[in-house]
N, C-alpha and C positions, 0 to 999 in steps of 0.2 A: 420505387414505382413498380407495381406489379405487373408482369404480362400480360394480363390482361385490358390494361388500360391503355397501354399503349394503341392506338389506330391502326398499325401499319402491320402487328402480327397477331391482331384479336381475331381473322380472316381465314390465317393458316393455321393447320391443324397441327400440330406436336407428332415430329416423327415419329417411326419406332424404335424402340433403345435397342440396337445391337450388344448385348452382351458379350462380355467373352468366358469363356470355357473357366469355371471356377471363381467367376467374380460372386459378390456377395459375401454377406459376413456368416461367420461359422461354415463356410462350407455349402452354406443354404443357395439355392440357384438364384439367381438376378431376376427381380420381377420385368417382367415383358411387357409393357402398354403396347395395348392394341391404335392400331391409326383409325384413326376419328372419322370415319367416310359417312357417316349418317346413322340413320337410324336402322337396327339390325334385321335383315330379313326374317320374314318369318322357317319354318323346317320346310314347309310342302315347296316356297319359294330357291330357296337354298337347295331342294332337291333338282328344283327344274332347273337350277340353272349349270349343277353338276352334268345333270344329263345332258345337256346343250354343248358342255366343255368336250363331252366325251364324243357325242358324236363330229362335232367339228375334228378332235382329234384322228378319230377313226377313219376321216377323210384323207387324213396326211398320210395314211400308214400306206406304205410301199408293199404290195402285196406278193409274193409270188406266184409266179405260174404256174400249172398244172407238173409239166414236165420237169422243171427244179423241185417241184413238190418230190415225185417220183423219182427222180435222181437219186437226192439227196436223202432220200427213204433205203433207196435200194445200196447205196454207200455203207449206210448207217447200219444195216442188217449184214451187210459183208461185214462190215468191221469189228463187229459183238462177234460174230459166229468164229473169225480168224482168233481174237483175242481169248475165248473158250475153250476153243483147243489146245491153243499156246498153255493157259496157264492148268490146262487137267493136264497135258504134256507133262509141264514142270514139275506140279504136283506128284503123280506119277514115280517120275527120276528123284524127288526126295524122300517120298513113300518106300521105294525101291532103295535106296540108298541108308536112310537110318537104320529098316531091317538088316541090312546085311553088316550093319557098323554094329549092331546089337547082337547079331551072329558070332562078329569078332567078337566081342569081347566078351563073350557068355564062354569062348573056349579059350581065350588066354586065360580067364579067370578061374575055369576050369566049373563052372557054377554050372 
């Protein structure tokens, strides 16, 4: 008897196939059926209804304040300016350091 004749699941739609990671033959990805919700919106529809997603979303967003703004600004340009120093510091001390190991050995070598 085919699914389809039967009464009781002619009504409901056919999941979607949850694949896993490498199934299918040769390698080939597992085909994915779409869920049966009706007939497909059209692009302009489909667009309005992204828009609609995003600004609900954009409701949710937890904003910050002015002053966490500026805090967290003024943090953040300490932090670069400390770590610029530090590493032209470093820089520096190994710049300064190879020359004079190239020094050495330019007069043990006698070159």
């Amino acid at each position: 008897m085919a699914e389809t004749d039967n009464p009781d699941t002619s009504m409901v739609p056919p999941s979607p196939r949850a694949a896993r990671f490498g199934e299918g033959g040769e390698g080939k990805p597992a085909r994915r059926e779409r869920g049966l919700s009706g007939p497909r919106k059209s692009a302009f529809g489909r667009l309005a209804q992204f828009l609609r997603d995003v600004r609900a979303e954009m409701n949710r967003v937890s904003w910050p304040s002015v002053t966490e703004v500026k805090n967290t600004t003024i943090i953040t340009l300490v932090a670069v300016v400390f770590f610029a120093i530090y590493l032209f510091l470093v820089d520096r001390v190994w710049a300064f350091l190879l020359v004079q190991l190239n020094h050495l050995l330019n007069w043990m070598t006698g070159v």
